[in-house]
N, C-alpha and C positions, 0 to 999 in steps of 0.2 A: 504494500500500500504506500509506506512512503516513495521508495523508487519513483511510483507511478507519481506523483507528486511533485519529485525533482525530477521528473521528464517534462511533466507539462512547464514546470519552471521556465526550464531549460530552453525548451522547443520554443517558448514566448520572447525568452533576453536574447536567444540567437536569431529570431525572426526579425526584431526590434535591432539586431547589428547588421544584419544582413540587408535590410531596406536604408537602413544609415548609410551603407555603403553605395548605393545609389542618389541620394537626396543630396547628401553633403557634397560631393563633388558638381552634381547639378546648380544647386543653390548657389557653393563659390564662383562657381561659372556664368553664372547670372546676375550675379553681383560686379565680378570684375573682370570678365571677360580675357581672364589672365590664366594660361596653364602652368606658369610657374609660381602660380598660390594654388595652385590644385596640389604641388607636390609639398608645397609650405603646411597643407593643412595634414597631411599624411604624418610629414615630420615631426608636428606639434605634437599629436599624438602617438608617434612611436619614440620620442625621447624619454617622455615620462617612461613608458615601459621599459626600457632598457635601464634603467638608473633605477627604478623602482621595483624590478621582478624579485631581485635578490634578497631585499626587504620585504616583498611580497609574502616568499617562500615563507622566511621565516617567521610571520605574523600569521600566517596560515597554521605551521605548528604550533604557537603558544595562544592563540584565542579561539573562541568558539567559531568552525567554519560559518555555521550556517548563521549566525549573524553579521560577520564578516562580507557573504555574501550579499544579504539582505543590505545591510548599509552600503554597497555599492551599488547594489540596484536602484537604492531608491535617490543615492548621489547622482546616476544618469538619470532616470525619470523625470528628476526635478531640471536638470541642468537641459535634458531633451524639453520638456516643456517649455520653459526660459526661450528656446529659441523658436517654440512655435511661437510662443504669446509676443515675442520681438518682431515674427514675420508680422505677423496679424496687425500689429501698431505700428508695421512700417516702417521701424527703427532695425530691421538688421544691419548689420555691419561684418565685413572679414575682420576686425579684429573678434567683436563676437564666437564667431564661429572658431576662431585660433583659441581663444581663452579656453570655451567649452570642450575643443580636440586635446588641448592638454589635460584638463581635471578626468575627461574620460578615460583618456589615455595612463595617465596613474591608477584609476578608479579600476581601468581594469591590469593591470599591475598586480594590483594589490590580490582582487578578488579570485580572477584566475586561481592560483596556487588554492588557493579555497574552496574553490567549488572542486576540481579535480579530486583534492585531498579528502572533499565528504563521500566522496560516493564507495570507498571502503567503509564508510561510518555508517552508512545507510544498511546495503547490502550484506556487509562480513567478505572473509574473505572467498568462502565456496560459490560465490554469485562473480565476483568480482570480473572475471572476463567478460561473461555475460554483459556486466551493466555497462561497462568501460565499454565494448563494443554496440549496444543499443547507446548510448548515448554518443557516441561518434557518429552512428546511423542519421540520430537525429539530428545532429548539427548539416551535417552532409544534406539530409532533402531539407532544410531549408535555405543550405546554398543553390539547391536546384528553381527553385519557384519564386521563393520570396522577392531578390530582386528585381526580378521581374517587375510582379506585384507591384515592386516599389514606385518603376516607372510609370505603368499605367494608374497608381493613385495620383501623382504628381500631376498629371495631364488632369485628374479625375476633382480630386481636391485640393489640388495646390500644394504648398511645399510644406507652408503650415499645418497643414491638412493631416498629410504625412509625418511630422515630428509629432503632432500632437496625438497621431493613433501608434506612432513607436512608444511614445510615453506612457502608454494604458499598456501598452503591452507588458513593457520593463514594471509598472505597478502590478499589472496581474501575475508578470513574474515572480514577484516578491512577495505576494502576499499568498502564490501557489507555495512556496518554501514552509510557510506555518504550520501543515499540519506533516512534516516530516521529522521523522525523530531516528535514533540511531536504531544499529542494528541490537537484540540483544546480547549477543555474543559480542561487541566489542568497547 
């Protein structure tokens, strides 16, 4: 039962990165018609991760994963939100969008090592291939569709439109992780 729990999690914060990975490059492009702040926003966000993974790890051993996770989710949710409610009021900016690619870009630094590290906690270890391989699965079909998705929402509801249903996602993320508890056996 909880497995099933941290799948739909799971299947929701990778849906909500994987339509990110569509929107955000659109948006910067739209904003400045610039392809070398497409690689600027890339950057932003893979710097934190590099400086921060190693810190990640080991905050992932010494606190409780699943709120670990949980406060990273709801650090993007909010920070995704921010930049709906900025399109909607007309006020985006690429500095915006850099600010946001770095807090995520730690956010998931951090979190990463976390989530990876529950799903022994969930399982035990006699499942443990099993879930590590269903949850690859699910990362994987929502690299298959979801972008997609991302594009023809953009066309559908705008860019706004689109961070602010990644935001419900990363919240239903987060609040699918609640009724998940560990495994008995560990």
């Amino acid at each position: 039962r909880s497995f099933r729990w941290f799948m739909v999690s799971m299947l929701l914060q990778f849906s909500s990165m994987h339509m990110q990975m569509v929107v955000n490059p659109w948006l910067v492009y739209e904003l400045t018609g610039s392809y070398a702040k497409l690689g600027a926003i890339a950057l932003a966000s893979a710097i934190p991760g590099l400086v921060l993974g190693f810190p990640g790890g080991v905050l992932a051993d010494r606190a409780p994963k699943k709120l670990l996770v949980q406060g990273g989710q709801a650090v993007n949710a909010l920070s995704t939100l921010a930049i709906a409610l900025l399109i909607w009021a007309d006020q985006i900016t690429f500095v915006h969008l850099m600010v946001v690619g770095g807090i995520q870009g730690g956010v998931w630094a951090i979190m990463g090592p976390a989530r990876q590290a529950l799903v022994p906690e969930i399982v035990g270890t006699a499942r443990l291939t099993n879930a590590v391989a269903l949850n690859m699965s699910g990362m994987n079909f929502t690299r298959l569709g979801v972008p997609a998705l991302g594009g023809f929402l953009i066309a559908w509801i705008g860019a706004g439109g689109v961070y602010a249903l990644m935001a419900a996602l990363i919240f239903g993320a987060m609040f699918a992780l609640i009724p998940v508890r560990r495994h008995a056996g560990v």
